[in-house]
VEXDREN-957784 format. One record per residue (C-alpha): residue in three letters; residue number from 1; x, y, z. Coordinates in steps of 0.02 Angstrom, whole numbers. Example, Ala and Ser with C-alpha at 12.3 -4.5 7.8 and 13.67 -1.06 7.14 Angstrom:
+-------+------+--------+--------+--------+
! kevex ! pase !     c1 !     c2 !     c3 !
+-------+------+--------+--------+--------+
!   ala !    1 !    615 !   -225 !    390 !
!   ser !    2 !    684 !    -53 !    357 !
+-------+------+--------+--------+--------+
***
This chain:
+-------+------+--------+--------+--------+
! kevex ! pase !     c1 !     c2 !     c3 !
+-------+------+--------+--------+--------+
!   unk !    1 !   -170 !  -4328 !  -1102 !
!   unk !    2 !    -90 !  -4142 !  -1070 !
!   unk !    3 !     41 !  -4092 !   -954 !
!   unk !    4 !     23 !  -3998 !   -822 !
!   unk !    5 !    128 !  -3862 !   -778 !
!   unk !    6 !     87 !  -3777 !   -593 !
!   unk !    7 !    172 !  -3582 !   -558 !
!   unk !    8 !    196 !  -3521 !   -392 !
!   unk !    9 !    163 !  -3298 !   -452 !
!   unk !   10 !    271 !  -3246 !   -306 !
!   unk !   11 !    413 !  -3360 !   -325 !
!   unk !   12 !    536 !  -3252 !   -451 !
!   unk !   13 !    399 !  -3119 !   -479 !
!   unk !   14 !    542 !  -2993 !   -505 !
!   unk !   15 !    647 !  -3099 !   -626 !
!   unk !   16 !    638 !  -3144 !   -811 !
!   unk !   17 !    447 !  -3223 !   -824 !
!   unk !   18 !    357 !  -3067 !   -777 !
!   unk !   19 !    194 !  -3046 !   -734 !
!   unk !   20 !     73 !  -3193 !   -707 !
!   unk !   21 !      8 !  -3198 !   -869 !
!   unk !   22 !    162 !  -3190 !   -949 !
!   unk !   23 !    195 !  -3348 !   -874 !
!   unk !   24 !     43 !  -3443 !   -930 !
!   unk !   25 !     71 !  -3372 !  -1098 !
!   unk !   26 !    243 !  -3428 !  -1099 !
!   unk !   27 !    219 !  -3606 !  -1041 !
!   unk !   28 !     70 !  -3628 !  -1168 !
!   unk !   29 !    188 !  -3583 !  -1307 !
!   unk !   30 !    336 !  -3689 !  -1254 !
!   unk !   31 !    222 !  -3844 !  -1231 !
!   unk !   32 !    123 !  -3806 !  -1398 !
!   unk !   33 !    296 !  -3787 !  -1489 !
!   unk !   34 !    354 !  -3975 !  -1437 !
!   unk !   35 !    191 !  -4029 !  -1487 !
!   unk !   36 !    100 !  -4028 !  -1307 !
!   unk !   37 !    -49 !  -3974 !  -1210 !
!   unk !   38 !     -3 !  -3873 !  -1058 !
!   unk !   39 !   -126 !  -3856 !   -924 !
!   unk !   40 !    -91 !  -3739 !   -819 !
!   unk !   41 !   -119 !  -3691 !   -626 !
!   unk !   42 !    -87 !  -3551 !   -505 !
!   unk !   43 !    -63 !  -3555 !   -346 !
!   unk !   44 !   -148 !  -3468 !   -209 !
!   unk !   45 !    -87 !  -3522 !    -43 !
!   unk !   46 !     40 !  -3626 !     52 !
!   unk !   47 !     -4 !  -3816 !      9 !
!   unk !   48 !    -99 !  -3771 !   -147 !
!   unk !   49 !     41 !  -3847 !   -262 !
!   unk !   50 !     16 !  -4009 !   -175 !
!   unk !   51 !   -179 !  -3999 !   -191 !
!   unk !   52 !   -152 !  -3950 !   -397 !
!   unk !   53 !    -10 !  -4080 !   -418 !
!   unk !   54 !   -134 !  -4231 !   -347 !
!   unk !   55 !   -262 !  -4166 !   -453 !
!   unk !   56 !   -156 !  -4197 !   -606 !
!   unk !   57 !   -106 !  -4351 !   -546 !
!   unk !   58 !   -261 !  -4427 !   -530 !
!   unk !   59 !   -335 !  -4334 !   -696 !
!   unk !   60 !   -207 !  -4430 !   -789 !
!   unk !   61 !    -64 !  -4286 !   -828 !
!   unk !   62 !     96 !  -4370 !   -933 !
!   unk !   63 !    215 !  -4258 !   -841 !
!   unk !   64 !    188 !  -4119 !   -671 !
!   unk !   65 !    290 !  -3976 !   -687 !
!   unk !   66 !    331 !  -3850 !   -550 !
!   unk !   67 !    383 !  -3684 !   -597 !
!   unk !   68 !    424 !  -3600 !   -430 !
!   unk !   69 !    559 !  -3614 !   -289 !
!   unk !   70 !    620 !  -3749 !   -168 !
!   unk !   71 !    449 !  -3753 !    -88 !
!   unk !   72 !    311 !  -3765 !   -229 !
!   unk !   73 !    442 !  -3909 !   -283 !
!   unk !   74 !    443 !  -3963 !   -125 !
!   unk !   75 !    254 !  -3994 !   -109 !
!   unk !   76 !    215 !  -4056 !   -287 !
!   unk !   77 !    382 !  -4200 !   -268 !
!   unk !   78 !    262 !  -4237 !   -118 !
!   unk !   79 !    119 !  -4249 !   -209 !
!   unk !   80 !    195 !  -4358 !   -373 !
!   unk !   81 !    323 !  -4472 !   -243 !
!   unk !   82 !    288 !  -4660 !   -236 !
!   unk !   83 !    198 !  -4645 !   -408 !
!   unk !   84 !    214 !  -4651 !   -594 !
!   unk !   85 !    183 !  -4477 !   -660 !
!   unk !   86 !    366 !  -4363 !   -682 !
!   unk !   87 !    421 !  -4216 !   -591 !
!   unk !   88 !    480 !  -4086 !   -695 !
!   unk !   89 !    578 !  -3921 !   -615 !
!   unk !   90 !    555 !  -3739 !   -693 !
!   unk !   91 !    667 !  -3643 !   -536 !
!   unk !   92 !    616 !  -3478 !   -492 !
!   unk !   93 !    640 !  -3466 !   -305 !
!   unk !   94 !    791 !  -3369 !   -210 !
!   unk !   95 !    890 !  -3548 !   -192 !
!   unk !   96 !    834 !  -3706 !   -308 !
!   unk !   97 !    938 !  -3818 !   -239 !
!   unk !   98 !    878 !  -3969 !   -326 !
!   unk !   99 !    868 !  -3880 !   -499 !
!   unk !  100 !   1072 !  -3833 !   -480 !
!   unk !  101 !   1085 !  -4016 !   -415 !
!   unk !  102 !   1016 !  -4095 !   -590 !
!   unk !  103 !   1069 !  -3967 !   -700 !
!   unk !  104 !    920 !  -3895 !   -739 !
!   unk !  105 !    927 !  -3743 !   -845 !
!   unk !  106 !    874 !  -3569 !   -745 !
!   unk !  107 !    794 !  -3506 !   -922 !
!   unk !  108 !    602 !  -3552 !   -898 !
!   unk !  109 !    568 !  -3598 !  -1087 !
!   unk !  110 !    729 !  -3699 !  -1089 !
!   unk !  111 !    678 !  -3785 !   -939 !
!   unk !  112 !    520 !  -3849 !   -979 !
!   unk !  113 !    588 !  -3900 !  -1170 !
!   unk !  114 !    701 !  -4017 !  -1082 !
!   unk !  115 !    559 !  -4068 !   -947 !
!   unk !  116 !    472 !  -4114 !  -1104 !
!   unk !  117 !    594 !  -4195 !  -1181 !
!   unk !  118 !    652 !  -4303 !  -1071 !
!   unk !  119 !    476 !  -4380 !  -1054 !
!   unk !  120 !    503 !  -4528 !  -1196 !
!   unk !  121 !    674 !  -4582 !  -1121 !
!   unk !  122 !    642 !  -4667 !   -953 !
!   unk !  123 !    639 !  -4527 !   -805 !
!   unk !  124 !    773 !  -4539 !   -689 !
!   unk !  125 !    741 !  -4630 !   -524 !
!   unk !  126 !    787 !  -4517 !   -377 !
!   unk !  127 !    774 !  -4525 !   -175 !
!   unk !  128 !    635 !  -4448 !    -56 !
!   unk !  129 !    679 !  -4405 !    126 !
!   unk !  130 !    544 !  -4421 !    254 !
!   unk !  131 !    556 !  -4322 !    413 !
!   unk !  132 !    425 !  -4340 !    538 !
!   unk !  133 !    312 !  -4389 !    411 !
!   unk !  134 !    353 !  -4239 !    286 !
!   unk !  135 !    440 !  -4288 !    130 !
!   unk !  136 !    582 !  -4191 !     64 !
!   unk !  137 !    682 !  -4204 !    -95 !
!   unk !  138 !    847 !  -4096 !    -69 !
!   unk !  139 !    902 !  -4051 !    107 !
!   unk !  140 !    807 !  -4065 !    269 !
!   unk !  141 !    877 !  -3997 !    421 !
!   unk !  142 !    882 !  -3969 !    617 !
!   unk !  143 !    972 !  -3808 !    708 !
!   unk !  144 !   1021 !  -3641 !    649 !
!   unk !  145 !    990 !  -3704 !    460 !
!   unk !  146 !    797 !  -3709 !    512 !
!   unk !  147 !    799 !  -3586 !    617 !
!   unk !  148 !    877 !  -3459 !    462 !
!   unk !  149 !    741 !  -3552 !    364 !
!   unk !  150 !    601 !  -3453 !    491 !
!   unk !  151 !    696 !  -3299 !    472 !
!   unk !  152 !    689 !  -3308 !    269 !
!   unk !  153 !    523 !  -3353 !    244 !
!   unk !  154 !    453 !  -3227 !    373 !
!   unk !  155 !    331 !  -3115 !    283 !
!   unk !  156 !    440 !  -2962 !    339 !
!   unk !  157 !    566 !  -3045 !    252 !
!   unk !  158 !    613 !  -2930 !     89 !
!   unk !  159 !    787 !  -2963 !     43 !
!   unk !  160 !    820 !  -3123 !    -72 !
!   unk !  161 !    952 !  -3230 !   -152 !
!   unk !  162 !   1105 !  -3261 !   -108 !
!   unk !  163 !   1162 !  -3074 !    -19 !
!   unk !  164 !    988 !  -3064 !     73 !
!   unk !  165 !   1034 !  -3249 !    150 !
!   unk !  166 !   1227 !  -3224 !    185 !
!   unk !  167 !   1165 !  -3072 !    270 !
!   unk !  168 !   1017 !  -3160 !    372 !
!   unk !  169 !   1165 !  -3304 !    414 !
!   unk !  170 !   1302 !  -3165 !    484 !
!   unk !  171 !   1163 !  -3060 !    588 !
!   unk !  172 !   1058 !  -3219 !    662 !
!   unk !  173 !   1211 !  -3325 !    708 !
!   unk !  174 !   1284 !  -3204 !    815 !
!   unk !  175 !   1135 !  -3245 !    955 !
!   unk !  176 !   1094 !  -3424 !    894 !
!   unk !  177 !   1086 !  -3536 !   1046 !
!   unk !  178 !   1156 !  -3703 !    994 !
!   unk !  179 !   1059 !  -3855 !   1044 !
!   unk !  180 !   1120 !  -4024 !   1127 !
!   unk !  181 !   1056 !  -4167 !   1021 !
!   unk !  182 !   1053 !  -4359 !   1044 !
!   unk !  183 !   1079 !  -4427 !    866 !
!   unk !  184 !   1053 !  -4608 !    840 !
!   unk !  185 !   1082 !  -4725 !    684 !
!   unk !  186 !   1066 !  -4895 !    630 !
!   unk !  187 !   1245 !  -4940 !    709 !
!   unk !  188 !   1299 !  -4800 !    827 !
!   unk !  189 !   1224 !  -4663 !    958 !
!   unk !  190 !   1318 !  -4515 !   1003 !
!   unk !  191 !   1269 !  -4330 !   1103 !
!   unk !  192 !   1326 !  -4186 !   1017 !
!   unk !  193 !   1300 !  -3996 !   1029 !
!   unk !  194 !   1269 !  -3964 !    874 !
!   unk !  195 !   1258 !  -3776 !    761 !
!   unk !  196 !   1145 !  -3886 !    636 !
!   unk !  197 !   1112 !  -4072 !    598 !
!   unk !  198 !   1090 !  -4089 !    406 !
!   unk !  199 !    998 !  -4207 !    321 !
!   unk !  200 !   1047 !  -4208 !    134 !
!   unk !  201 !    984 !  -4292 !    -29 !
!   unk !  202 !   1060 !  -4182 !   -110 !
!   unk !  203 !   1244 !  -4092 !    -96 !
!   unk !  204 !   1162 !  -3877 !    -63 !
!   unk !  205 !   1046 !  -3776 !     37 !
!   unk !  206 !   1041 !  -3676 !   -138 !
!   unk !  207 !   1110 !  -3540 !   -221 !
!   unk !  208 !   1281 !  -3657 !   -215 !
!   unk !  209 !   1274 !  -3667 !    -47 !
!   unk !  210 !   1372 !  -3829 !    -10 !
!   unk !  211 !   1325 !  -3913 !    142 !
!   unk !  212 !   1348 !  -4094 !     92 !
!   unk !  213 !   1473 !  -4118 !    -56 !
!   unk !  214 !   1481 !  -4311 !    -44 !
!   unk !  215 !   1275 !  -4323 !    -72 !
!   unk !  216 !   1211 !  -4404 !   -206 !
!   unk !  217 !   1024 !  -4420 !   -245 !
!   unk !  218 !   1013 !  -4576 !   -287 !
!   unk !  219 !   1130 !  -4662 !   -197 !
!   unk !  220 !    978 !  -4755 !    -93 !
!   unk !  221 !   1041 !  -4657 !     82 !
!   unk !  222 !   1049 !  -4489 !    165 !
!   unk !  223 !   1198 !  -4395 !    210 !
!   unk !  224 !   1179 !  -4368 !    407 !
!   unk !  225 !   1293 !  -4183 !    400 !
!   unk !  226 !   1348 !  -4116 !    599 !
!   unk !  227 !   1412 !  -3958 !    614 !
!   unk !  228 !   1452 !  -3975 !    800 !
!   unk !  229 !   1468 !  -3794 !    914 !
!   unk !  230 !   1626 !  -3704 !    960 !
!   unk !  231 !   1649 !  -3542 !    997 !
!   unk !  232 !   1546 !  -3403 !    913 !
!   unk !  233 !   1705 !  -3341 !    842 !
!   unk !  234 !   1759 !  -3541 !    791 !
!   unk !  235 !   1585 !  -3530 !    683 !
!   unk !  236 !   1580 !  -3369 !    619 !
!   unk !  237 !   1747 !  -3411 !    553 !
!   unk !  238 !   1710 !  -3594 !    496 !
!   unk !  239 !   1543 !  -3537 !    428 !
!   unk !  240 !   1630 !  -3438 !    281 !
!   unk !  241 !   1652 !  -3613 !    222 !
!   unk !  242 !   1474 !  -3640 !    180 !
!   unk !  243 !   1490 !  -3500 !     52 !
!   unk !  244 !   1658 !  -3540 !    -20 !
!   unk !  245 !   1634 !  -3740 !    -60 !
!   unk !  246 !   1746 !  -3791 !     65 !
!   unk !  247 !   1623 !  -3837 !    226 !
!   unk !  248 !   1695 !  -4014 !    210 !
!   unk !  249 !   1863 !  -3938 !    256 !
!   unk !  250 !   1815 !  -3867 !    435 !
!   unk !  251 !   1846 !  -3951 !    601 !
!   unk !  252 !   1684 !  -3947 !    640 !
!   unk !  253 !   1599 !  -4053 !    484 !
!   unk !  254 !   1565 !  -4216 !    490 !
!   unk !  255 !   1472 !  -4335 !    382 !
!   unk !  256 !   1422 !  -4512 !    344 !
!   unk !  257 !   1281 !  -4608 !    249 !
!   unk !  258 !   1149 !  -4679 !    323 !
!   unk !  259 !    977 !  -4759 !    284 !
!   unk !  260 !    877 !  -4699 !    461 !
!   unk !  261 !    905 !  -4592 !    608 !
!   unk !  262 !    823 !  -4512 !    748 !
!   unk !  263 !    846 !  -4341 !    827 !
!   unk !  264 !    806 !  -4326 !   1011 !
!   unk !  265 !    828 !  -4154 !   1074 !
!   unk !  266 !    792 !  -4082 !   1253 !
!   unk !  267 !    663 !  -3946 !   1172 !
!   unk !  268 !    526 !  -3963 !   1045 !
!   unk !  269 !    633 !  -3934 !    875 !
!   unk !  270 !    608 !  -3825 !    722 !
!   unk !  271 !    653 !  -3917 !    562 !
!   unk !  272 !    637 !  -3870 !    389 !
!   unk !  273 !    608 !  -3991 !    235 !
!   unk !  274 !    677 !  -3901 !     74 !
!   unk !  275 !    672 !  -3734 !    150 !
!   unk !  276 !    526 !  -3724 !    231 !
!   unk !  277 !    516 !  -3720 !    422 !
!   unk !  278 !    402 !  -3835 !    525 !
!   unk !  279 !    401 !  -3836 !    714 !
!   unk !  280 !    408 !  -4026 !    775 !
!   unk !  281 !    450 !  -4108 !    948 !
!   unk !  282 !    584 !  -4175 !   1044 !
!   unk !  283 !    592 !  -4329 !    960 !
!   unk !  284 !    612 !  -4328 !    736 !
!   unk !  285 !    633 !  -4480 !    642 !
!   unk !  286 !    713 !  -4461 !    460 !
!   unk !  287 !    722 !  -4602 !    342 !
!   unk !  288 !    746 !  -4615 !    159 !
!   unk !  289 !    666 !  -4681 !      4 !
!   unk !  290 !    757 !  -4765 !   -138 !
!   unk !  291 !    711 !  -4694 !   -309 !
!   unk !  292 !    546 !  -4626 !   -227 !
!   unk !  293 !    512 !  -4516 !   -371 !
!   unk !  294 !    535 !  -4513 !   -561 !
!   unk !  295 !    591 !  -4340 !   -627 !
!   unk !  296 !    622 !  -4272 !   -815 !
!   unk !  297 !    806 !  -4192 !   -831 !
+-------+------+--------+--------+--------+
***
């Protein structure tokens, strides 16, 4: 049975992989030259990874790989969770928070050559969140974290990385309306006004953005992150943290581990799994799933 290996063309279209073909080309040669049969998909539209990864799944494919950013990971993780077949990670999106998390190499061919050759050792076990019913893999999230998510992945949208998304996060917070949440856990309940309420499988938004360094993936829990509202000035100035590695530092961080929680807040809420924004209600329920999904690093 082949791999398959499933490209997102816009994710990374400017950087090192080229065109489209150049891709395909590319992935046929690294499979063929570890002595595998690649085949390969394109995407065409939002939720097409997930359609492409079941598809493999249930055609028998040894090992999925997605070769895009946080969001064609995203959907096929989705896709391959709860399941048998591997998740393997070729980043080429503007954050790739999960691929910095595992170490995965940024260098497409050397990417999928360890993808592949992980696939005789056992794959490692890692955690799924769940978020009113969407899955998620690195970093799920409720507040200004979402509602930059919007702002990034608006088609207008044309700056990327790292300086397009520092620069989205100094212009957007200035007007950001903080929300009042009612947060509840297992074994407490408390009402917070709140810049963003994190939930993290994994320690970055991307691009070494650290939002939860504690985090483990598979440490069988989320880490519930609150970054509670001051003054604009208090979180322009604490918000520097994010970008230096020392959010856990600020005043206004707090974190702890937990297995469930539910988000009440007194508007319907925009949330984002992994980057990509979803509008949900006034109620979100977030839970996580031990060693959900097997993945080749």
């Amino acid at each position: 049975m082949s791999i398959a290996i499933i490209i997102n063309p816009i994710s990374g279209a400017r950087g090192r992989a080229g065109a489209v073909g150049d891709r395909v080309e590319l992935a046929r040669r690294v499979a063929a030259a570890c002595g595998e049969t690649a085949d390969v998909s394109i995407t065409e539209q939002a939720g097409h990874a997930r359609d492409l990864a079941r598809t493999a799944r249930a055609s028998g494919a040894r090992l999925v790989v997605a070769w895009g950013g946080d969001g064609t990971v995203n959907e096929v993780a989705a896709a391959l969770a709860f399941g048998d077949v591997p998740l393997g990670i070729m980043p080429a999106g503007s954050g790739n928070g999960l691929a910095h998390e595992l170490g995965i190499p940024v260098d497409p061919a050397d990417a999928l050559t360890a993808a592949i050759r992980a696939m005789p050792r056992a794959p490692r076990r890692i955690d799924a969140g769940e978020i009113d019913r969407r899955l998620f893999v690195n970093v799920a999230g409720v507040g200004f974290d979402a509602h930059v998510a919007a702002r990034f992945n608006a088609p207008g949208n044309r700056r990327r990385g790292l300086a397009g998304y520092a620069s989205l996060v100094a212009r957007s917070l200035a007007a950001y309306r903080c929300g009042r949440y009612e947060i509840t856990t297992p074994d407490s309940r408390v009402t917070v006004r709140a810049l963003l309420v994190v939930l993290a499988n994994g320690t970055e938004f991307g691009n070494r953005i650290r939002i939860a360094p504690g985090a483990r993936v598979d440490d069988g829990a989320l880490d519930l992150v609150i970054v509670e509202a001051r003054s604009r000035l208090g979180m322009m100035w604490n918000m520097r943290r994010l970008l230096n590695g020392s959010v856990d530092r600020a005043a206004i961080w707090s974190s702890r581990r937990v297995p469930e929680v539910t988000i009440d807040g007194d508007a319907p809420m925009i949330f984002h799994v992994d980057g990509e924004p979803i509008q949900g209600g006034t109620r979100l329920e977030a839970r996580v799933h031990p060693g959900a999904l097997r993945i080749c690093v």
